[in-house]
C-alpha positions in Angstrom: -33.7 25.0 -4.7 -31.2 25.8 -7.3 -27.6 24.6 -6.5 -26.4 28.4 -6.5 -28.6 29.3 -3.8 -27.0 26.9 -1.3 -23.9 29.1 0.0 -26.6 32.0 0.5 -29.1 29.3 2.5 -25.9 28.7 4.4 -25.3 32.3 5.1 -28.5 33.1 5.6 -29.2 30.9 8.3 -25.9 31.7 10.1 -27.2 35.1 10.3 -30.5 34.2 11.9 -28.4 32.0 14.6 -26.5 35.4 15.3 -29.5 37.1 16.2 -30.8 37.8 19.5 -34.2 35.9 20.5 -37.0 38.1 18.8 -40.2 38.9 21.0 -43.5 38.3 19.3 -45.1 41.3 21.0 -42.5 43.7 19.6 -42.0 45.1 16.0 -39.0 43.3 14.1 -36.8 46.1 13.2 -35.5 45.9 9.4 -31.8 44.8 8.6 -31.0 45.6 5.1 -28.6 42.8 4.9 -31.0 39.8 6.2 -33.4 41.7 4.3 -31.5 41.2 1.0 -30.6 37.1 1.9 -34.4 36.3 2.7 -35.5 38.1 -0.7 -33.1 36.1 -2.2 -34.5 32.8 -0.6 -37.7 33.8 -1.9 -38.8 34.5 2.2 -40.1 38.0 1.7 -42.9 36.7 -0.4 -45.6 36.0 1.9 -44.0 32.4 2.2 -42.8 32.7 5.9 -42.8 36.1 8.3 -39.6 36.8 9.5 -40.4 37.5 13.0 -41.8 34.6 13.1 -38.4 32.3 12.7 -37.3 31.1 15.8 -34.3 29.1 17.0 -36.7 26.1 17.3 -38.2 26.8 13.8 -35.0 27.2 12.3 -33.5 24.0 14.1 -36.4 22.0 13.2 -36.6 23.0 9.7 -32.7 21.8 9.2 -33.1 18.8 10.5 -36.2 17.8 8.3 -33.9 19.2 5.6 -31.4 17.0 6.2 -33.4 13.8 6.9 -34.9 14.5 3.8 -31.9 15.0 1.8 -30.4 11.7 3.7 -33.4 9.7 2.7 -32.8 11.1 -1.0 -29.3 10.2 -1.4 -29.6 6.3 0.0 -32.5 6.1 -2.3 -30.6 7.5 -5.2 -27.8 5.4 -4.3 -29.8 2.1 -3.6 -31.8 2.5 -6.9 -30.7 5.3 -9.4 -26.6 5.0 -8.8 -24.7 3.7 -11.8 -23.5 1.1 -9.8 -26.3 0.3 -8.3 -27.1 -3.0 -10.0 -24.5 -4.6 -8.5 -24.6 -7.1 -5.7 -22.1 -5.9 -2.4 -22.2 -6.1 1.0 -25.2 -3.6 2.0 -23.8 -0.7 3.7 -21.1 -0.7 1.5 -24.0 0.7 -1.0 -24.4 3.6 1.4 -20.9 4.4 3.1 -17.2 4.4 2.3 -17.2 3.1 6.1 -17.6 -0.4 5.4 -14.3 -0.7 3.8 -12.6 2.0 6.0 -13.4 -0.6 8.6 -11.6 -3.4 7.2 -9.0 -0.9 6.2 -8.5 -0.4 10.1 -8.5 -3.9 11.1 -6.2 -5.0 8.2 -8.1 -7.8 6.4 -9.7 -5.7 3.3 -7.6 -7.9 1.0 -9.4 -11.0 2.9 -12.8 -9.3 2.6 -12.4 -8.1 -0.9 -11.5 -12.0 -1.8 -14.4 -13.0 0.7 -17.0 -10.7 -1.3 -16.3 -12.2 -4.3 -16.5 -15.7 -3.5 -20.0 -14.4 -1.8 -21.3 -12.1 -4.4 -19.3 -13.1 -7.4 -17.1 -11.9 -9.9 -18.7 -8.0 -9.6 -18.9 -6.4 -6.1 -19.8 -2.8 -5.4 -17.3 -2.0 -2.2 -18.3 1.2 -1.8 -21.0 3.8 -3.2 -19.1 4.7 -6.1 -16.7 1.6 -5.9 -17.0 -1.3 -8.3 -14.3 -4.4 -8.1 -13.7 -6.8 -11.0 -12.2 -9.6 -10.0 -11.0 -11.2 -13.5 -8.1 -11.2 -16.0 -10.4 -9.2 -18.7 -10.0 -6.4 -16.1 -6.7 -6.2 -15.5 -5.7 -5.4 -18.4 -8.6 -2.9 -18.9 -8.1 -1.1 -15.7 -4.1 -1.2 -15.3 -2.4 -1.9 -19.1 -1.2 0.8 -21.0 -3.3 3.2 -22.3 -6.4 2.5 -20.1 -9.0 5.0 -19.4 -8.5 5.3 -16.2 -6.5 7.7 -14.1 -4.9 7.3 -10.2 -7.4 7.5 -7.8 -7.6 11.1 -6.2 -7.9 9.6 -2.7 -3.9 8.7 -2.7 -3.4 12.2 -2.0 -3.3 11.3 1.4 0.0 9.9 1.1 1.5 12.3 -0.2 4.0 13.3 2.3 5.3 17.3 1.0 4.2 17.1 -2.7 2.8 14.8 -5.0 5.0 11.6 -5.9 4.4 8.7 -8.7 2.8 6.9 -6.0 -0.2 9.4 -6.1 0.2 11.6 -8.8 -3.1 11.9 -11.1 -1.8 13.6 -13.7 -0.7 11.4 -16.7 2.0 13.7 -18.3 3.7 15.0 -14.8 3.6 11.2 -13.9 5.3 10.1 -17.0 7.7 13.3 -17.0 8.9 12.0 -12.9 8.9 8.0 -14.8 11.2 8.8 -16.6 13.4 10.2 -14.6 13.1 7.7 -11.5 13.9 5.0 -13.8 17.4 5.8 -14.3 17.5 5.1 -10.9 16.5 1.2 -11.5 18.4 0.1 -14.5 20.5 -2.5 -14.6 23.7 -1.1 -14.3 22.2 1.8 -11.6 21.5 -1.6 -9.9 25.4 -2.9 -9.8 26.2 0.8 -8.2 23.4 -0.3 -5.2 25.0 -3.4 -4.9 27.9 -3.0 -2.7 25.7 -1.6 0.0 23.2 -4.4 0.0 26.1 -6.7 0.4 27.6 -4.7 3.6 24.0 -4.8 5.2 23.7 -8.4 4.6 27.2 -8.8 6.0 25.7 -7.6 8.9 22.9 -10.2 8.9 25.4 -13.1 8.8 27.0 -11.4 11.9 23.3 -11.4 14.0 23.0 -14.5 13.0 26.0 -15.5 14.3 25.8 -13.5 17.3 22.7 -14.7 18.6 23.9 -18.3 18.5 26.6 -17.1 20.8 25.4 -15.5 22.9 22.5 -17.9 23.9 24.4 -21.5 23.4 26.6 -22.0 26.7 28.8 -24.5 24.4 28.2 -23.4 21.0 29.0 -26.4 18.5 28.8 -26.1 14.7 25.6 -28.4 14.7 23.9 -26.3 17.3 20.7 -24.1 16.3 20.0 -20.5 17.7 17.0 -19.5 19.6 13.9 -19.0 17.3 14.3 -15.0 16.1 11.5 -13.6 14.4 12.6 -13.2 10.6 9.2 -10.5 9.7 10.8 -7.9 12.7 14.9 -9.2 11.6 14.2 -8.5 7.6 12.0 -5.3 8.8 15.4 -3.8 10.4 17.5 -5.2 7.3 15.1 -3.7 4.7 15.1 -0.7 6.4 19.1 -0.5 6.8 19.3 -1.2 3.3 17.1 1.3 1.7 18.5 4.3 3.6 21.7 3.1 3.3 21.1 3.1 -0.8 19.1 6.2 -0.7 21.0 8.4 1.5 24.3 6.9 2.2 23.1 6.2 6.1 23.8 3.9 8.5 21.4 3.4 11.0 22.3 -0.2 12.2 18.9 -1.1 13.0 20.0 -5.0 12.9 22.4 -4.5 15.9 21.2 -1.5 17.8 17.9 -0.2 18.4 17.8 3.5 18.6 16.4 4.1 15.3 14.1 0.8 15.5 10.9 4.1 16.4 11.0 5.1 12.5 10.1 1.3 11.5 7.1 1.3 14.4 6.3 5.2 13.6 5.9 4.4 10.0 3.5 1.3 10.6 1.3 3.3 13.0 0.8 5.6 10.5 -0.2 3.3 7.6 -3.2 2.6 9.8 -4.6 5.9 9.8 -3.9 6.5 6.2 -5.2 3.3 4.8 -8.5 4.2 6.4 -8.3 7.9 5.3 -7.5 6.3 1.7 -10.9 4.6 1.9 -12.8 7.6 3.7 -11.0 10.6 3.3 -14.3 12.3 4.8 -12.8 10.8 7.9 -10.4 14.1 7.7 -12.9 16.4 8.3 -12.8 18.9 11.1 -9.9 16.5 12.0 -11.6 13.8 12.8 -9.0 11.6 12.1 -6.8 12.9 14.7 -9.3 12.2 17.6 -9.8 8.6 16.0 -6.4 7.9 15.6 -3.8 9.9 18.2 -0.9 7.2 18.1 -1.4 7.3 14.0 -1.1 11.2 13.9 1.7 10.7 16.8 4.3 8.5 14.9 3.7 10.3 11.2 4.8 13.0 12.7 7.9 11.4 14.2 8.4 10.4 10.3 8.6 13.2 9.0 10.4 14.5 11.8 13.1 11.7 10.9 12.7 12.4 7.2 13.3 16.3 7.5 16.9 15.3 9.7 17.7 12.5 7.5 17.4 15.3 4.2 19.1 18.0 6.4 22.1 16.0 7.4 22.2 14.6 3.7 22.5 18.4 2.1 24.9 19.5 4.6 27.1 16.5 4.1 26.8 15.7 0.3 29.9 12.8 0.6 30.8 11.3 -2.8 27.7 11.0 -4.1 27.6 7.2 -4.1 23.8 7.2 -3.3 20.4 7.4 -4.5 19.7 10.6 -3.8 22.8 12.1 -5.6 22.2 10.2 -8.7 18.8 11.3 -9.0 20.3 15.1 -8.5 22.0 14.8 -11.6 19.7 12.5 -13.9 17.7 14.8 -16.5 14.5 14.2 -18.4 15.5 12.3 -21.8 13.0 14.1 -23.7 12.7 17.9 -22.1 16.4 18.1 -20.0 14.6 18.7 -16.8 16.0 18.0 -13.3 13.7 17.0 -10.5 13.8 19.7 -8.0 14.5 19.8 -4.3 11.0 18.9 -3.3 10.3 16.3 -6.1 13.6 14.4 -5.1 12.5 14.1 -1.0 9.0 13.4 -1.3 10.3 10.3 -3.9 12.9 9.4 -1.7 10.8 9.4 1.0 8.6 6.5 -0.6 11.6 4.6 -1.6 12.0 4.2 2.3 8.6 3.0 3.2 7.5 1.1 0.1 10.9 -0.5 -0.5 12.0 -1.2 3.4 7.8 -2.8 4.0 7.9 -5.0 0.4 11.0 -6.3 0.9 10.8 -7.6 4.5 7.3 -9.1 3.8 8.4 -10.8 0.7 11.5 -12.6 2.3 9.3 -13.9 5.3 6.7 -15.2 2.7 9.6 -16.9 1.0 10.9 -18.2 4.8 7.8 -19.3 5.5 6.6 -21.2 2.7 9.6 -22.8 2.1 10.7 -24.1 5.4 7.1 -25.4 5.6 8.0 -28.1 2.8 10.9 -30.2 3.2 11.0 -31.0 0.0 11.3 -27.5 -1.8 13.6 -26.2 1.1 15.9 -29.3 0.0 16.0 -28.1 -3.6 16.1 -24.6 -3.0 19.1 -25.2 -0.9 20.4 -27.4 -3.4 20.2 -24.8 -6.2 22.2 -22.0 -4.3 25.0 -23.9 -2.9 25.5 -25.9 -6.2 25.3 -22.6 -8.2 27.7 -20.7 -6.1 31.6 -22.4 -4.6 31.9 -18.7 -2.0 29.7 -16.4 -0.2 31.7 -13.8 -1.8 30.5 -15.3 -5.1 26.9 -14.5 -4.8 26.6 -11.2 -6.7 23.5 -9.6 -8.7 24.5 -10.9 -12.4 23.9 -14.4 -14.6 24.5 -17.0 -11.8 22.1 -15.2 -9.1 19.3 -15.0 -12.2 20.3 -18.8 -12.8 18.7 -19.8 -9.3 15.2 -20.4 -11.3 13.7 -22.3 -8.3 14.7 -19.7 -5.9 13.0 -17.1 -8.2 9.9 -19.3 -8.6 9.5 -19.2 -4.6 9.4 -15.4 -4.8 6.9 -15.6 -7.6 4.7 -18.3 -5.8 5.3 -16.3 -2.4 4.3 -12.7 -4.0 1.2 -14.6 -5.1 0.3 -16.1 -1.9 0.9 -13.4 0.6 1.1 -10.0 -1.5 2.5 -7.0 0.3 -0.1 -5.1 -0.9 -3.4 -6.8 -1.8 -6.3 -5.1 -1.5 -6.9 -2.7 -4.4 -5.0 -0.3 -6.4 -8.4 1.7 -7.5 -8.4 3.8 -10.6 -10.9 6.7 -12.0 -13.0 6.2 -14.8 -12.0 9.4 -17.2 -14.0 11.8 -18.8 -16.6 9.8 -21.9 -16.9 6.3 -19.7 -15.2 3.4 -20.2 -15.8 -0.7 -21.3 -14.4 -2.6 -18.4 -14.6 -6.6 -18.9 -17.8 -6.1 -21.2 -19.3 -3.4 -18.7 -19.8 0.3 -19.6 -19.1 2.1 -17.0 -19.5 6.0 -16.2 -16.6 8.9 -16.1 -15.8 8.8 -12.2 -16.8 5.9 -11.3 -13.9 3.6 -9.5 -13.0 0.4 -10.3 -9.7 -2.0 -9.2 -9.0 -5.6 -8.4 -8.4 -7.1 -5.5 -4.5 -8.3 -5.8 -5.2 -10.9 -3.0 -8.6 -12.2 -4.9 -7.2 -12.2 -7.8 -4.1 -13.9 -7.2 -6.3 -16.5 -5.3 -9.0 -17.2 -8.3 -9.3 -20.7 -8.8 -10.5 -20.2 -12.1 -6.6 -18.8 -12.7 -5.0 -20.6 -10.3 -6.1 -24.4 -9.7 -5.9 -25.0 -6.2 -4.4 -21.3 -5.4 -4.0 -21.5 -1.3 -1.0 -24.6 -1.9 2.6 -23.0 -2.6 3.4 -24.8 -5.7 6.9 -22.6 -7.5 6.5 -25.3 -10.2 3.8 -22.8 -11.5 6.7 -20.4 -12.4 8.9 -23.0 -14.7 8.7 -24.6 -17.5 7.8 -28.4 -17.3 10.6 -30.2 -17.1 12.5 -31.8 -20.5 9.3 -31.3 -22.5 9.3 -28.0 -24.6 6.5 -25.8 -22.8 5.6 -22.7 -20.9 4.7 -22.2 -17.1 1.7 -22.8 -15.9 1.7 -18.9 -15.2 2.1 -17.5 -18.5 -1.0 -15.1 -18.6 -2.3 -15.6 -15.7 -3.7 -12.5 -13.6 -0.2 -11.4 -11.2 0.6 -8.1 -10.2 2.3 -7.9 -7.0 3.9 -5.0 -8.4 0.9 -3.6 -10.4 0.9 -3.6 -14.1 2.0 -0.8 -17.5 2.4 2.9 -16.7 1.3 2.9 -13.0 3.9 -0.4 -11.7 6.0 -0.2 -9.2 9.0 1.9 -10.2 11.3 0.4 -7.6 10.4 -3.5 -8.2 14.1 -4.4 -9.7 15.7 -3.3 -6.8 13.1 -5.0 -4.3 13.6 -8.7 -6.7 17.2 -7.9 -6.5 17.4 -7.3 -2.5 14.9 -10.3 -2.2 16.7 -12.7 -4.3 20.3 -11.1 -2.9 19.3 -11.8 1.1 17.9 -15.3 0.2 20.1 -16.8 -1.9 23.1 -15.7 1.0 20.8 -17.1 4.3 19.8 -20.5 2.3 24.1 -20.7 1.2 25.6 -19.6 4.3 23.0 -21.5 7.4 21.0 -24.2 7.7 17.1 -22.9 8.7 14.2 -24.8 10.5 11.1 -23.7 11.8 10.9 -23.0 15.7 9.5 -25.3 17.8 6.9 -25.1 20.5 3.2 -24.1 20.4 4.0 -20.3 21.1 5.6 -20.3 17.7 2.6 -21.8 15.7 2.2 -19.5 12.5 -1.4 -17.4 13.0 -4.6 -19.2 11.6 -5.3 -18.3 8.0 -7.8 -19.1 5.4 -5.4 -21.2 3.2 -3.5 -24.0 5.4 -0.4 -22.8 4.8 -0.7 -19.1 4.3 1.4 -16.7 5.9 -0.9 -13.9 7.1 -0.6 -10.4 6.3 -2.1 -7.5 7.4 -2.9 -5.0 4.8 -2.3 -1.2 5.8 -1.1 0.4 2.7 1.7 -1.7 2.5 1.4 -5.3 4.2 3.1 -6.9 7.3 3.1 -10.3 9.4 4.7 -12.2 12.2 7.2 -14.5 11.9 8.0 -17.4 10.7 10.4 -18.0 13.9 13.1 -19.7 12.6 16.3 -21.1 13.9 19.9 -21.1 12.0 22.9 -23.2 12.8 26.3 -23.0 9.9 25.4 -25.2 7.0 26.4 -28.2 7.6 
């Protein structure tokens, strides 16, 4: 049956479910319209009397129809599929349930790496879904000028409109680049500063605090209680980024009536990382019976997001924030202003992409380095030798001096990305060579940031936190270890992450003050063991859209 006929099928039988049981011993009266439909269908051709159909008939008939048509598609997609020479797991060759799964449970980036290490380099992850887990195909998915485009299924996270996040189109993306950028130089950076600074004023002060107020004779060698530095950097992060964005203060640090939009936003990411696998999921809301709390807190998000924008309009201050310096930057090229709708929706992702990679990233770095006495003694080392002050640690030359700080981020990122599943991309119109494999216009493709970051092939024994990957060997001429290899914590060319100077600068900002001002050490006692994790040392993540973990529970005390 020709593809135009479907939507009359579909009519057609609707209108014989509308019609009242037909007796067998009485004439069928004519209706013009049915009439029309079945001649249509071919019906009225000696091929089925119509006062024969019954409900039974009718029911019957659709579901052979649709067994058969089931039966046809996981044939054609077992055997005839473009992808369908490729090894996976097996009902990922039938169903974009299999990853939606993991996508609910949080370990995709663990299955993705698992996959490959069962199936190899090549894994089909889904029915149209093909991960490449080598260097070759990095470039060829996410460098410039790939032929690729976003995948469509980031619509979901689109909030009122579409942002860079999920934008497919390749010139409105670039026209909205441009423009965001401004945002993210360095001397936009310098302006942003001043608030980081206040918020990690504020740290010091918790810190402080909590000793206090737990130590019956505080002394200046005694440690605080173990706090959990994943929730403590989640409140910071967040503080920061609406404090940069929209000149609030929130005080999540101190006080917790805003502490909801931090838990409102992470039950959300559930639901739409799963939606982002399955959008089918959606259907007849589905998704809403499957996932109430999800549904429940984005909607206290947005109601947040709507008051945060309302109060910000009717209260535009000086104009010492993000928002108001993206209000007046203009297209380089065409003179064009982002409009009211363009500048929330992007401001809007600055909070949940910036505040969630942030606060992950420092309690990698927390955890990985206080689980080596021997690189927390040289980080130390290199921050308090590079700066005489608290008040001298500033964004500039001396912070971008602390090498071996930055090479703990680096190593960190790699380790425990915020984000590592896959960033998938759409194979455009005419196909496209990926890694020596032609592949299709629509197919999808991506790698898995976690897999690839944890390739031995790339990285020689890749679960051990080793920052001497990230410098140069030492008085020998030389270049890291790292040069070239596959990284992308932040994606790669046109599609990276727009915000990643301000996240290094927050990240390097917040460590290099906690490793001058206090001395830290891992809590003690069973309760605080670090979660089990497939690399001895790893500090677990889990991955919904953006990535978070527990802990490490550490304890501070004044450097001594």
């Amino acid at each position: 049956m020709g593809a135009n006929l479907v939507p009359e099928l579909v009519l057609f039988i609707a209108s014989i479910l509308d019609q009242p049981p037909v007796s067998f011993h009485q004439p069928c009266q004519s209706d013009p319209i049915l009439d029309f439909r079945m001649k249509n269908l071919g019906l009225l051709d000696g091929m089925i009397p119509p006062a024969s159909i019954g409900r039974e008939t009718v029911a019957s008939n659709l579901l052979t129809a649709s067994l058969i048509l089931l039966l046809s598609r996981a044939v054609y997609l077992a055997l005839f599929h473009p992808l369908a020479r490729y090894p996976g797991p097996w009902l990922a060759r039938f169903t974009n349930l299999y990853s939606a799964y993991h996508a609910w449970t949080g370990d995709i980036h663990v299955d993705i790496y698992r996959c490959h290490e069962k199936y190899g380099d090549r894994v089909r992850y889904a029915p149209n879904r093909l991960l490449i887990n080598t260097s070759a195909a990095v470039q060829d998915i996410y460098g410039h000028h790939a032929p690729v485009k976003k995948f469509r299924n980031y619509r979901v996270l689109a909030q009122q409109a579409p942002n860079t996040l999920t934008m497919q189109d390749k010139t409105q993306h670039s026209r909205r680049r441009r423009v965001l950028s401004q945002a993210f130089s360095a001397r936009s950076l310098e302006s942003w500063a001043p608030k980081m600074i206040a918020q990690l004023d504020r740290l010091s002060q918790v810190i402080h605090s909590h000793r206090a107020s737990t130590a019956s004779s505080a002394t200046p060698s005694d440690w605080t209680p173990p706090l959990d530095m994943a929730r403590t950097f989640n409140h910071l992060a967040f503080d920061t980024m609406t404090s940069v964005s929209f000149d609030s203060d929130f005080d999540t640090l101190r006080t917790p009536q805003h502490r909801y939009v931090m838990e409102a936003i992470a039950a959300s990411n559930i639901r739409l990382s799963v939606l982002l696998q399955a959008p089918e999921l959606a259907t007849a809301h589905l998704d809403g019976r499957l996932f109430p709390s999800s549904i429940a807190g984005r909607r206290q998000f947005v109601r947040f997001i709507r008051g945060l924008l309302g109060n910000r309009l009717r209260a535009p201050g000086q104009g010492a924030d993000l928002f108001a310096f993206l209000q007046q930057c203009r297209d380089p090229d065409t003179g064009e202003a982002l409009s009211l709708t363009e500048l929330s929706t992007e401001t809007a992702t600055f909070i949940i992409a910036g505040s969630d990679t942030t606060s992950t990233t420092m309690a990698a770095v927390c955890h990985y380095v206080t689980g080596s006495p021997r690189y927390y003694q040289r980080v130390v080392a290199e921050v308090r030798s590079t700066f005489a002050a608290r008040a001298d640690i500033q964004l500039g030359p001396a912070l971008n001096a602390c090498v071996f700080l930055r090479a703990c981020v680096d190593e960190a990122l790699r380790l425990s990305p915020p984000g590592g599943s896959s960033l998938w991309r759409e194979i455009e119109g005419g196909g496209a060579w990926i890694d020596g494999q032609w592949l299709p216009a629509g197919c999808e493709v991506g790698v898995g940031i976690y897999s690839i970051h944890h390739r031995t092939a790339d990285w020689p024994d890749p679960f051990h936190f080793e920052p001497e990957r990230w410098l140069a060997p030492a008085g020998a001429p030389g270049a890291p270890a790292s040069l070239g290899r596959p990284y992308l914590p932040f994606s790669l060319g046109a599609r990276s992450c727009i915000g990643k100077p301000l996240a290094l600068a927050q990240v390097m900002l917040t460590l290099a003050r906690l490793f001058w001002e206090f001395d830290l050490r891992r809590g003690e006692g069973p309760e605080l063991e670090p979660e089990p994790a497939a690399g001895e040392e790893e500090y677990v993540v889990a991955d919904h859209v953006t990535a978070g973990g527990r802990g490490p529970m550490l304890c501070f005390r004044p450097r001594g």
